[in-house]
C-alpha positions in Angstrom: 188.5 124.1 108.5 191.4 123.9 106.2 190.8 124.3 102.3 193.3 121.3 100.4 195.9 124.3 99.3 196.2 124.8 102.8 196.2 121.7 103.6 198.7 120.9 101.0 200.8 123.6 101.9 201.0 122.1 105.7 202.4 118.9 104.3 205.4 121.2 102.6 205.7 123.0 105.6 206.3 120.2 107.6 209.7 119.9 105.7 210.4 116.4 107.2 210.1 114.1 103.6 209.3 114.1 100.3 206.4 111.6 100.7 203.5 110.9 98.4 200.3 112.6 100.1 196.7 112.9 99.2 194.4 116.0 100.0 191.3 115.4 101.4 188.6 117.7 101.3 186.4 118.1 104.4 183.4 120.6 105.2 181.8 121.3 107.8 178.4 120.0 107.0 177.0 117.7 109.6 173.7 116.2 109.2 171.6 115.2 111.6 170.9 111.5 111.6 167.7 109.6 112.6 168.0 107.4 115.7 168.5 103.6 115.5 167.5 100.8 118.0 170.0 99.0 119.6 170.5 95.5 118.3 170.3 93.2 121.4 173.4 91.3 120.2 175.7 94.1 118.3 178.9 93.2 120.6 182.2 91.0 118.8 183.4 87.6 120.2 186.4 87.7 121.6 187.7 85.0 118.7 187.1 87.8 116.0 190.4 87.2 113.5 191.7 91.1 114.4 193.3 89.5 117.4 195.8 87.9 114.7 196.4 91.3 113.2 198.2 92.9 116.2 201.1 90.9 117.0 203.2 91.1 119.8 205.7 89.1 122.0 205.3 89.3 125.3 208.1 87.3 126.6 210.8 89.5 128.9 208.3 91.8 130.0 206.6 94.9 128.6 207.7 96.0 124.7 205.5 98.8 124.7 207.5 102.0 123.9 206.5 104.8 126.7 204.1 107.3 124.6 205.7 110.2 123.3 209.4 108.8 122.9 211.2 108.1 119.5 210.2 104.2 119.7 206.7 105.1 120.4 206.2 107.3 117.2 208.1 104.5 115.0 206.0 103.3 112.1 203.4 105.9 111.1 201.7 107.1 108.2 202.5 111.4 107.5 199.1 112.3 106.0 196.5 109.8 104.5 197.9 106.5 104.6 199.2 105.1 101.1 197.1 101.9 100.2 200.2 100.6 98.7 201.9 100.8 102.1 199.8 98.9 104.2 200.9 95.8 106.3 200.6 92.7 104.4 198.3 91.1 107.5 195.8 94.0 106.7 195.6 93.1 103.2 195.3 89.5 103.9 192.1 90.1 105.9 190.5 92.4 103.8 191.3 89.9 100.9 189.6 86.9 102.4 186.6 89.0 103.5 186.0 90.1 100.4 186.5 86.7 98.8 184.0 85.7 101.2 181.1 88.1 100.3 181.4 89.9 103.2 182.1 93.5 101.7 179.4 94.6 99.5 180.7 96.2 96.1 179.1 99.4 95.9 180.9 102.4 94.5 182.7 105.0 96.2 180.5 108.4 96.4 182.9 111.8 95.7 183.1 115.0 97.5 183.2 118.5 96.9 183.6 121.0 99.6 180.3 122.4 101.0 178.6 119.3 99.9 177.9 116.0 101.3 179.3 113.0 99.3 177.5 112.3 96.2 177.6 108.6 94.7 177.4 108.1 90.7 174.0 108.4 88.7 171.7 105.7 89.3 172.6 105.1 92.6 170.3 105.6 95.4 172.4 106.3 98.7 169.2 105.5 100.5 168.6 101.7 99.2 169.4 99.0 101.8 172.5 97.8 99.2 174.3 101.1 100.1 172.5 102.4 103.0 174.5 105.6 103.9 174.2 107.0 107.0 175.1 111.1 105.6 171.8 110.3 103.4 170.0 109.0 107.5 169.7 105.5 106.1 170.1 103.1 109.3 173.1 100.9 108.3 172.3 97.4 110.3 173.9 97.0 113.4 175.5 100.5 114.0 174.9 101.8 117.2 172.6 105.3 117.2 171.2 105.5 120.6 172.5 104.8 124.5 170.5 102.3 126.6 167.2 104.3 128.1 168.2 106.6 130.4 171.2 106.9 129.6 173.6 110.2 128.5 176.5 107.8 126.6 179.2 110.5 126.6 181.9 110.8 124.1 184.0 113.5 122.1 185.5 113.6 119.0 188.4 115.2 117.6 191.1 114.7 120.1 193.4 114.4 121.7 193.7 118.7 121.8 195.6 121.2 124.1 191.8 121.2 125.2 191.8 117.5 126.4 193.2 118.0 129.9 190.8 120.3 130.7 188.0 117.7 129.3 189.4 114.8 132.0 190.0 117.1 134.5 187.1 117.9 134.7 185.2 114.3 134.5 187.9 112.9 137.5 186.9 115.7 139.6 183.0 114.0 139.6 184.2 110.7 139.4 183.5 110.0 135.5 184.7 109.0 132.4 183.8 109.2 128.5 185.1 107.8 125.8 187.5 109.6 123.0 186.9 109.0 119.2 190.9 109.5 118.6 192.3 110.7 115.0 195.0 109.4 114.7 198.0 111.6 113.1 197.0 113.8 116.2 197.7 111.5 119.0 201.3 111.3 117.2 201.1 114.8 117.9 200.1 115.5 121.7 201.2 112.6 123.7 201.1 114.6 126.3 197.5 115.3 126.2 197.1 111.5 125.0 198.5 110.2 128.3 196.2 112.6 130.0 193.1 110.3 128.8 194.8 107.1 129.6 195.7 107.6 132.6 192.5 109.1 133.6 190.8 106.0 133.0 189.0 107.2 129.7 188.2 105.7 127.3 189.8 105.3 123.4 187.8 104.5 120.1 188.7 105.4 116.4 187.6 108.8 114.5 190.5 107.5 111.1 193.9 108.5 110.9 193.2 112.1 108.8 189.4 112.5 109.1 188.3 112.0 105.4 184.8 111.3 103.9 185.3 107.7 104.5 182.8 107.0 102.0 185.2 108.3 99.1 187.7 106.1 100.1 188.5 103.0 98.2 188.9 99.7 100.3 192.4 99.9 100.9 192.1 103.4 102.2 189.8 102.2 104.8 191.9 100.0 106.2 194.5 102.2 106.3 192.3 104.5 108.0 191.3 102.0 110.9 194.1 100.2 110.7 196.2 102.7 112.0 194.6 104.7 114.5 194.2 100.8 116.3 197.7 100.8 115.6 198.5 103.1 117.7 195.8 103.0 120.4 197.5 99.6 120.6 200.6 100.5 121.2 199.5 103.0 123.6 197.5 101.3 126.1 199.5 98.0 126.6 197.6 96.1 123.6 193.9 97.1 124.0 192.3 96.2 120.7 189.7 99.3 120.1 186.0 98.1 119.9 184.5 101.4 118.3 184.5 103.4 115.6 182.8 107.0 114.6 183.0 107.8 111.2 183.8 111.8 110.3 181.2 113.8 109.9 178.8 110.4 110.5 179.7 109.4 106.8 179.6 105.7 106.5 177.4 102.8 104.6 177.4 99.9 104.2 180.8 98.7 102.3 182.8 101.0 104.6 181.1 99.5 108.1 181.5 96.2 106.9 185.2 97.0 106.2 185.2 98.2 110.0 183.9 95.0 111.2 185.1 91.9 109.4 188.6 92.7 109.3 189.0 95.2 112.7 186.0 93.9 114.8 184.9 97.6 115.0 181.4 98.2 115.7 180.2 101.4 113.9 178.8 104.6 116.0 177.1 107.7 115.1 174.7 109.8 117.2 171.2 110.8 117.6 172.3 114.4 118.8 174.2 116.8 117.6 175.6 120.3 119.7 176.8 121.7 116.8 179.8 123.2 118.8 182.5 122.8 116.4 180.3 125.7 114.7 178.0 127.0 117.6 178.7 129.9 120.8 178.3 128.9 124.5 174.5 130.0 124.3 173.7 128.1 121.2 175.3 125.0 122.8 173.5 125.3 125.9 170.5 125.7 124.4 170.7 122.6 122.3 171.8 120.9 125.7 169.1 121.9 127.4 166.5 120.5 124.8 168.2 117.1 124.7 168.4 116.6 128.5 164.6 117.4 128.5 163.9 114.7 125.9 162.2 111.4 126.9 164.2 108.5 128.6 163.6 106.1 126.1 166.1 106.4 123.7 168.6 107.6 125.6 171.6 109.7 124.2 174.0 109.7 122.4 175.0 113.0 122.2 177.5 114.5 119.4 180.5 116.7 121.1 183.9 117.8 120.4 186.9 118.7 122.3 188.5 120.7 119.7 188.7 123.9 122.3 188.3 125.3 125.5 184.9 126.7 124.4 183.5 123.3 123.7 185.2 121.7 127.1 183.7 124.7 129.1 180.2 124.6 127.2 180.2 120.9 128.6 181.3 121.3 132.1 178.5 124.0 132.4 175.6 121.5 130.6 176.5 118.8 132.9 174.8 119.7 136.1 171.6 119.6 133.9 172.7 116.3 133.2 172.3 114.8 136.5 169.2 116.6 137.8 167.6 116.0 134.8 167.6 112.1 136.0 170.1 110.6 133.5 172.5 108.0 134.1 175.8 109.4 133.4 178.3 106.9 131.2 181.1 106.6 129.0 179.6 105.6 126.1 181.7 102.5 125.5 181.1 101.7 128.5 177.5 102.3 128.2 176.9 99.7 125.5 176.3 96.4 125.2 178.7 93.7 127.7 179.8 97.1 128.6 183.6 96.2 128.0 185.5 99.3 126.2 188.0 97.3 124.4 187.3 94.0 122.3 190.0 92.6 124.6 189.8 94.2 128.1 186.7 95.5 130.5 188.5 99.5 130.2 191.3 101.5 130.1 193.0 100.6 133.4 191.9 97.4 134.0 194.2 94.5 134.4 192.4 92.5 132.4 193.6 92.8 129.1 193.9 89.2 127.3 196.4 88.3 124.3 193.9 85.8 122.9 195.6 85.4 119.6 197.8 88.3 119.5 201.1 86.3 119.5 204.8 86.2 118.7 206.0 88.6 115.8 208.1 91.1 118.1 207.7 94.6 117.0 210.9 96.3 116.0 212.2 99.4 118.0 214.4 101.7 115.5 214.8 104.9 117.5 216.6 106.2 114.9 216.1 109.8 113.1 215.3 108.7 109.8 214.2 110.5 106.3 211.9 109.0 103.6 213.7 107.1 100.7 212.3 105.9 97.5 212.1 102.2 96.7 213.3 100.3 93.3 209.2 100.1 92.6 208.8 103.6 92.3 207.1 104.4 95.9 208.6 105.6 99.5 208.9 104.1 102.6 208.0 105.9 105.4 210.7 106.6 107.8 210.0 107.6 111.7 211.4 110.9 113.2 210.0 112.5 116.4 207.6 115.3 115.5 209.1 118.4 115.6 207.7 121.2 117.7 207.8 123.7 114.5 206.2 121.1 112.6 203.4 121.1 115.4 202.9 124.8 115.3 202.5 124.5 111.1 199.5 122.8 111.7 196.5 124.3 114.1 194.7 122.2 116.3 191.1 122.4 115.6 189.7 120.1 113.4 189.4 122.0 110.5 192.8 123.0 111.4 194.2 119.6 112.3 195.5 118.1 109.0 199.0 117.4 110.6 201.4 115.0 109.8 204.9 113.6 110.5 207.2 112.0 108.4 207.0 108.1 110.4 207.6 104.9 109.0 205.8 102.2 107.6 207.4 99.2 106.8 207.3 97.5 103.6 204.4 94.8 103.1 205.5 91.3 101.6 204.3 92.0 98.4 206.0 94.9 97.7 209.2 92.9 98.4 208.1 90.3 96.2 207.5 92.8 93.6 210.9 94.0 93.9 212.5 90.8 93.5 210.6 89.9 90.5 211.6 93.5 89.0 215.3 92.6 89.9 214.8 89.2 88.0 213.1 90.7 84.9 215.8 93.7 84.6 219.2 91.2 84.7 217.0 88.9 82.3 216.3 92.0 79.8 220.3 93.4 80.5 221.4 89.6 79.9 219.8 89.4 76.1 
């Protein structure tokens, strides 16, 4: 994993803007988390409000930018995303779900490497008014086990040079699984990204940057959703994601509810874990072969990673034992609930995807090579270039090694406009007197 002077010193190598960043710091610890029932009715309407926060015209044919060009990358956060940066629609709903009593106010917990996220004195991470799932507390209506019988496959981490090895593999026996994407990386493998979406698989959010998502104040969560939805938006002809896994299964209740009143995201964690991203072929398979000869009832929902060719080919070796150990084999969006991937299609290749709500507002398509400017408040807009492949080789690709980011960007919310205007007003009043 990367320590934050490294991953500091990433952002500086990356040479592309002078943009205001904030290190996270991420361990490796991964607890184990106790298994959960799942709720019989867990699944979103198809009216949930996050249909009015992607916004697209769909008059004269597709406006979806192919993956991987200029247009495509347009509009993206370089590192964590900057709360005061966010689009004003995002805002909006987090606003009004807050006014509504729908996010709990609880206090962020802090991290310091090595150890799992701590919240102030007097807090108990294990009551049901802050319920966090790093401290096995069952946060209501997140998703811990697959239907009986069922291995609910997913990964984590991607997309990685690793990936088309991953689907490969799954389309030569006819299957699919479902990706927990981070974000800033499918900015930086399209390649690999088109590999999954054309393969049928399946997309769901892992954040933008991978943080502690517990840490994080409000805004920073939505940033952290908002944008990897963003872009699996953009990428699949409008799906709206359904599912999210927080990093290193660190979520409670505040940050789920974030997740589900204002993105419709139904939270997912695991009631296995592989340990690859820190284990050897043996260990792996080991741990594979005591899962697969658990009971049926729950089934699983099995922790994995794609991060390397180690962890791909630890799979494709376990899944024989899969199938003749009698489970059902599922992606695990798929797997759950209606069984529809997406809050507003059946899957990935499906022709089904609806624009309920998500209306009008044509996106723009600067393809130009841009550099980050600062604004009359004080911050930076973001400004979109392509990735370049030095920048790509600055950064590694495992996830402790995957901290990457491009200088893309984001355009101003409302407010900040408005605030600008009134600094204008104020500064000819004061010159004036």
């Amino acid at each position: 994993m990367l320590s934050p002077t490294i991953y500091f010193f990433s952002f500086l190598i990356m040479g592309v803007a002078a943009v205001p960043t904030r290190p996270t710091t991420d361990d490796p610890h991964r607890s184990h988390l106790s298994r959960k029932a799942l709720p019989e009715d867990w699944y979103h309407d198809q009216d949930h409000p996050v249909h009015a926060l992607f916004k697209r015209s769909h008059q004269g044919g597709s406006d979806y930018a192919p993956v991987g060009t200029p247009a495509w990358a347009n509009g993206y956060p370089p590192g964590p995303p900057d709360p005061d940066l966010l689009p004003a629609e995002w805002v909006n709903a987090l606003d009004a779900a807050v006014a509504a009593g729908k996010i709990p106010d609880i206090p962020q917990s802090t991290n310091t490497q090595g150890v799992s996220p701590t919240y102030p004195f007097g807090v108990n991470p294990s009551s049901p008014q802050v319920c966090s799932s790093t401290y096995k507390c069952r946060i209501p209506g997140a998703i811990w086990d697959s239907p009986d019988g069922v291995f609910a496959s997913s990964f984590d981490d991607g997309p990685t040079p690793s990936t088309p090895m991953l689907v490969d593999f799954l389309t030569s026996v006819n299957q699919t699984t479902t990706h927990f994407m981070i974000g800033i990386k499918m900015l930086y493998h399209p390649t690999q990204l088109l590999a999954i979406i054309n393969s049928g698989n399946d997309l769901a959010v892992h954040t933008w940057t991978h943080p502690y998502m517990t840490t994080l104040n409000n805004l920073q969560i939505v940033g952290q959703l908002g944008w990897t939805m963003e872009m699996i938006y953009n990428s699949t002809g409008g799906r709206v994601a359904k599912y999210w896994r927080p990093p290193y299964g660190d979520s409670d209740v505040r940050v789920s509810a974030i997740a589900k009143e204002v993105f419709g995201l139904q939270t997912v964690i695991w009631n296995y874990d592989t340990d690859d991203w820190n284990g050897t072929p043996q260990s792996i398979g080991t741990a594979m072969t005591g899962f697969l000869a658990s009971p049926k009832s729950p089934g699983l929902m099995v922790l994995q990673h794609e991060l390397t060719d180690m962890m791909v080919n630890a799979f494709i070796a376990a899944f024989p034992q899969i199938i003749s150990n009698g489970w059902s084999f599922a992606s695990l969006a798929k797997a759950l609930g209606d069984g529809r991937a997406y809050q507003n299609s059946q899957n990935s290749d499906s022709e089904d995807v609806y624009p309920d709500g998500i209306v009008f507002g044509a996106e723009p398509s600067n393809t130009t090579e841009l550099t980050a400017s600062p604004t009359p408040t004080g911050s930076s807009t973001y400004s979109a270039i392509s990735p370049s492949a030095s920048a790509i080789a600055a950064i590694g690709v495992g996830l402790g090694s995957t901290k990457s980011s491009a200088a893309l960007r984001i355009i101003l919310s409302t407010s900040a406009r408005i605030s600008f205007l009134i600094s204008c007003v104020v500064s000819v009043l004061i010159l004036s007197s």
